[in-house]
N, C-alpha and C positions, 0 to 999 in steps of 0.2 A: 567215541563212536556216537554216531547217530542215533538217536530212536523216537521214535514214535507214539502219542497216544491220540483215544478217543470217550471222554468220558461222553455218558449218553446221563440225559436229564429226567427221562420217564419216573414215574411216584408212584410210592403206592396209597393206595385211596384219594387221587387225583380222579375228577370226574371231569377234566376239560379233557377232548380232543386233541391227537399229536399229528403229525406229519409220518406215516409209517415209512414215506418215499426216504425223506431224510434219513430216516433210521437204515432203511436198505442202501443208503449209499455213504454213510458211515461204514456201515459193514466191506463194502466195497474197497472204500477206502484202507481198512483195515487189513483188508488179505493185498492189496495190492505192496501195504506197508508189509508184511511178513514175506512177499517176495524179493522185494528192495532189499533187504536184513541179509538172506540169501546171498545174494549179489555182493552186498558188503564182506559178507564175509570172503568172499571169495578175493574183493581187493584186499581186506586187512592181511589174509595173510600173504599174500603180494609182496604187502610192505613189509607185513615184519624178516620175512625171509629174506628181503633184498635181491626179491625176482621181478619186481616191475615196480612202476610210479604208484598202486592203490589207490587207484581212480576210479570208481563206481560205474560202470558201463551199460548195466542195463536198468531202466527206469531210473537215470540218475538224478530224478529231479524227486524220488520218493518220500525224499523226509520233509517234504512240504505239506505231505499229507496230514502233519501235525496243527498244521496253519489253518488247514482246512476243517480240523475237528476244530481248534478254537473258533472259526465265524460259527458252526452247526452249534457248537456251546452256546455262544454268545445269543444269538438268533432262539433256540428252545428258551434258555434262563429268561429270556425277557417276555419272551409268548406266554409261557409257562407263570411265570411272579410277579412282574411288571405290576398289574390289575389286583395282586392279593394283599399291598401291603396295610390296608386298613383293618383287616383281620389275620392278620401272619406276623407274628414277631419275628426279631433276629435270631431268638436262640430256635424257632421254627423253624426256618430258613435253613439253620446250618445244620439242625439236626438231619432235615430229608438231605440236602449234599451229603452231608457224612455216610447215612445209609446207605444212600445209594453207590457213592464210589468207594468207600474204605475197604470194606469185607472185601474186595476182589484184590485194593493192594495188599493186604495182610497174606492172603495168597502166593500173589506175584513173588512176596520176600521170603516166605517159605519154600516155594518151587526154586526160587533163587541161592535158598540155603540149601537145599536137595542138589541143585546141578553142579554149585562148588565144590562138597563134598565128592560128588563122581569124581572128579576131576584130579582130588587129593589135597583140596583148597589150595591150588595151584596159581599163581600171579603169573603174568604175561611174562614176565622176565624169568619163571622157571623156580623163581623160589615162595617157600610156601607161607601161609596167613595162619600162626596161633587162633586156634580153634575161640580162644577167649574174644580174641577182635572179631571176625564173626560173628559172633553171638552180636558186640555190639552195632557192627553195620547192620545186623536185623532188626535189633531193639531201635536204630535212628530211624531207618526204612519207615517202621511202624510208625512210628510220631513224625514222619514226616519230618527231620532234621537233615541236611544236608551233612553227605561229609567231605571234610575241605582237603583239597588235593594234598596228597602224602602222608598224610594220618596216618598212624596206624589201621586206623580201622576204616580204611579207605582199600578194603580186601583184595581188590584185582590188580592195584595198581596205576589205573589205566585215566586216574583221573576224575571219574564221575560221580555225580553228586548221589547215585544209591547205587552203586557196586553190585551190589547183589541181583538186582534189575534196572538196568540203565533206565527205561521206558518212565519210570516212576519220575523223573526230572519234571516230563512236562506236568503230570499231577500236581507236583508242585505248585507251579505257575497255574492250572489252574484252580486250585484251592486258593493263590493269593487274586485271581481274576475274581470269583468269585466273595471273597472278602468284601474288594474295592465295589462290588456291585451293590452289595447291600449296604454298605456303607453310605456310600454317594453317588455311586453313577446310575443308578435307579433313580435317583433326582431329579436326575436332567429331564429340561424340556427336549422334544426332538431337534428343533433349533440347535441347542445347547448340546445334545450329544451330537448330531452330524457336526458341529463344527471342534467337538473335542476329535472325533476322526481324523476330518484335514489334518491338524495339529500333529496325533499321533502319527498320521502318514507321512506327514514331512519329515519327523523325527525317522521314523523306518526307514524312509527311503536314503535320507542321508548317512543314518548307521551303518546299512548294508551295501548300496549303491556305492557308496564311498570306501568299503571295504574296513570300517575302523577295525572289525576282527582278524581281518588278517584271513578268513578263511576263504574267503572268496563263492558266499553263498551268505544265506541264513540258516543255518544250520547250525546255531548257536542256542544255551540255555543248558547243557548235557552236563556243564562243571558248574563251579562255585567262583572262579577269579570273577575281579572286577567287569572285565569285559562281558565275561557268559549270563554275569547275574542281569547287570543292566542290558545288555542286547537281547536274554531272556526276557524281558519285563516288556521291551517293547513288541517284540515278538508276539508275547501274547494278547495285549493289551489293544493292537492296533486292530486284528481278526477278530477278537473277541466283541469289541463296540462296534467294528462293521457290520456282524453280525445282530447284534440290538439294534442297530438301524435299521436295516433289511428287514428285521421282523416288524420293527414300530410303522416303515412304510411301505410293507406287502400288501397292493391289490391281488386277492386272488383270482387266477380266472383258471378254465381246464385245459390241459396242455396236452396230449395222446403220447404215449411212447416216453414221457418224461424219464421214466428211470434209464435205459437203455440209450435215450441221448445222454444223460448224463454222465452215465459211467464209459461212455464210450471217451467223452473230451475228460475225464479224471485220466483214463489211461493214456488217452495223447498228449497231455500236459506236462504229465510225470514221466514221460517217456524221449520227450527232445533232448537231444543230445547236450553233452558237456558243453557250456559256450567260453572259450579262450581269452582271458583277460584282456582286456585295452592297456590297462597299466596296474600299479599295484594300491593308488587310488580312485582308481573306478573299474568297479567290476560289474563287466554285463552280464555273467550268469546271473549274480543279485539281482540286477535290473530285470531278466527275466520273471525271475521267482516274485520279486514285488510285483510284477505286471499280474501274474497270477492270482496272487494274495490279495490284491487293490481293488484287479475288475473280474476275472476269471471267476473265482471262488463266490463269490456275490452273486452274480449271475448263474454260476449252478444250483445256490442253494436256492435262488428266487424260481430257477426252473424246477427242480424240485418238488417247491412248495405248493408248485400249481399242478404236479402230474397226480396223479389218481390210482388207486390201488386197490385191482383186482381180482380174481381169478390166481392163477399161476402166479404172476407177478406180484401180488399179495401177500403170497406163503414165503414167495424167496425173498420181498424187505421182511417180513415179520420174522424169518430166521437169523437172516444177516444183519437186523440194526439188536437181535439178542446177544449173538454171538459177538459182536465189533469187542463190545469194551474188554469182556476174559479174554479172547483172543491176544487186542493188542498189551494188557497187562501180565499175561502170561506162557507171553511166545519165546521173550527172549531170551530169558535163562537158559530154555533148550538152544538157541544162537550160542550163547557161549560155549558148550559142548561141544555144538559142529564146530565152529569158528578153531576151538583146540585142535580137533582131529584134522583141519586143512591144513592148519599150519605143522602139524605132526607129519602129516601124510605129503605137504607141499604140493595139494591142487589145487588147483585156481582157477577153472571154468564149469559149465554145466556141462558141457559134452563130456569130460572125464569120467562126472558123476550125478547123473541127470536122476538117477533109481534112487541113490540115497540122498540127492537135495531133495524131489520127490515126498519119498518118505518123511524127512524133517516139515515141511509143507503139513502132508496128512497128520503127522504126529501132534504139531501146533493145535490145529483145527478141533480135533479129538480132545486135546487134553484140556482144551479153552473149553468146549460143548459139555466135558464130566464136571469140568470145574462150573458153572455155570448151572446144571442142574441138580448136581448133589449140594451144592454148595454155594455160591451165590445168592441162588434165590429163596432157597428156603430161611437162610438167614435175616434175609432182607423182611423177608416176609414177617418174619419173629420179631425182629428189628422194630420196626413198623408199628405192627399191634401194639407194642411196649410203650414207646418213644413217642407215636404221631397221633393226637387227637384231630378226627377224621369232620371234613363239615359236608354234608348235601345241597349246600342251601342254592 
């Protein structure tokens, strides 16, 4: 299955200026990704029941939104550190990432350990996961260890490289984005990173466009085979340095309306329809979705970066780029639940069950906003004090 993340880059005792816009359309982003999920589920159980083909029909082009948080990644990391490394070590560096995104996955695998329980630690096939594997998918969860399809402690069954919370994959990837930046692509001259892009871009486009996965998308990175690792790596790697470009060559100027045109083409983008193979090596919906990733994504985040935040529109980015990251790292454990209960119940649209997809929606939102104020940030905060010696200068 598909899923979704949005790590967000903000520090604490950071005194540079952020983009609040970006952050409001991450958020955007994010709820747009938990109604895709929705949907999904409604094809997975499709499939598993053997009632239809489990084709994704509305907002089917949603799991790109993952593409879209790694350029917003890519684009903060470099605004953000790019300038500090004459005073910021490496172990500096990965301390504030760690703060900042860990404590919410440590979460995700615990809510992720709470929803399989509901369930009866129940696998898709009906039979059930010794409590002892469990424990260890959550102990891998934590450290960030992949588990390799069919493990035992591969809990659901289904594949994914953190069972307990699919979404945790793209973390992953970018925790190794993040590696490779302070290692060496913080190096580069701008010259030398735009033309590592081209590079990755041809690599992308040929992996996807060309269909080597077989899925006929990019929608790859969610397992461990050969294929998901390396199609993940470019995946994220190519969004992620477009976005370090975009921020190393943003002229800003003031753009009126910026959030509101943007989120309007997030949801027209992620909303075209299925596009029907040419053959089984060349797929245009890939083609699509790269069209997206390559110039789309770039161009909203640069519009973005120019709109201005005020008034109303101030308070709703400063809620929505808080909420994005808990949201999208602890939405879909509750997917798994619903996702049982359709295939239990065998519905498959919103009109059947519009009050309780609904519900699940509201439910997400709420438990992301407790999770985030009881819990995320005061950690982070504590975190922080401990961990991060702070400069004015």
């Amino acid at each position: 299955m598909e899923s979704s993340v949005s790590p967000q880059t903000a520090n604490f005792a950071d005194t540079k200026p952020h983009y609040e816009l970006l952050d409001g359309l991450r958020g955007v982003a994010a709820l747009m990704v938990l109604v895709y999920h929705i949907f999904e589920g409604f094809a997975f159980a499709e499939s598993v029941n053997g009632a239809g083909s489990g084709l994704i029909t509305t907002l089917n082009h949603g799991h790109i939104a993952v593409d879209f948080f790694f350029i917003l990644s890519g684009f903060v990391v470099s605004y953000a550190y790019d300038d500090r490394w004459g005073k910021m070590s490496l172990g500096a560096f990965f301390k504030r990432r760690l703060i900042r995104l860990h404590p919410m996955l440590v979460m995700g695998a615990l809510i992720g350990v709470a929803a399989f329980a509901f369930v009866g630690f129940q696998k898709w096939d009906g039979a059930a996961s010794p409590v002892m594997w469990v424990f260890a998918a959550f102990l891998l969860t934590i450290f960030m260890v992949p588990a390799l399809p069919g493990a035992a402690y591969e809990v659901r069954g289904n594949g994914e490289m953190f069972p307990l919370n699919g979404p945790s994959w793209s973390l992953f990837f970018e925790y190794v984005g993040n590696i490779f930046y302070a290692l060496f692509i913080r190096r580069f001259s701008t010259k030398m990173l735009a033309a590592f892009v081209v590079v990755l871009g041809v690599i992308h486009a040929w992996f996807f466009v060309g269909n080597v996965s077989g899925y006929d998308c990019v929608g790859v990175g969610w397992t461990i085979d050969k294929v998901n690792f390396w199609g993940g790596l470019v995946r994220m790697l190519f969004p992620f340095t477009m976005g370090m470009l975009v921020a190393r060559t943003f002229k800003p100027r003031e753009i009126g309306g910026a959030f509101w045109i943007c989120s309007a083409l997030l949801f027209a983008f992620f909303a075209v329809p299925y596009l029907v193979p040419v053959s089984e090596r060349f797929s245009i919906n890939s083609l699509y979705e790269f069209a997206c990733i390559a110039f789309v994504f770039p161009f909203i985040v640069w519009l973005g970066a120019c709109g201005k935040c005020s008034g109303n529109t101030g308070k709703i980015n400063r809620f929505l780029g808080e909420l994005s990251y808990p949201l999208y790292i602890v939405h879909y454990p509750l997917m798994y639940v619903f996702y049982a209960w359709l295939i239990e119940k065998r519905l498959y649209s919103w009109s059947e069950i519009w009050l309780e997809s609904s519900l699940v929606l509201g439910a997400s939102v709420v438990l992301a906003y407790l999770c985030l104020k009881f819990y995320d940030e005061p950690i982070r905060k504590c975190l922080a004090a401990k961990f991060i010696k702070t400069s004015r200068k």
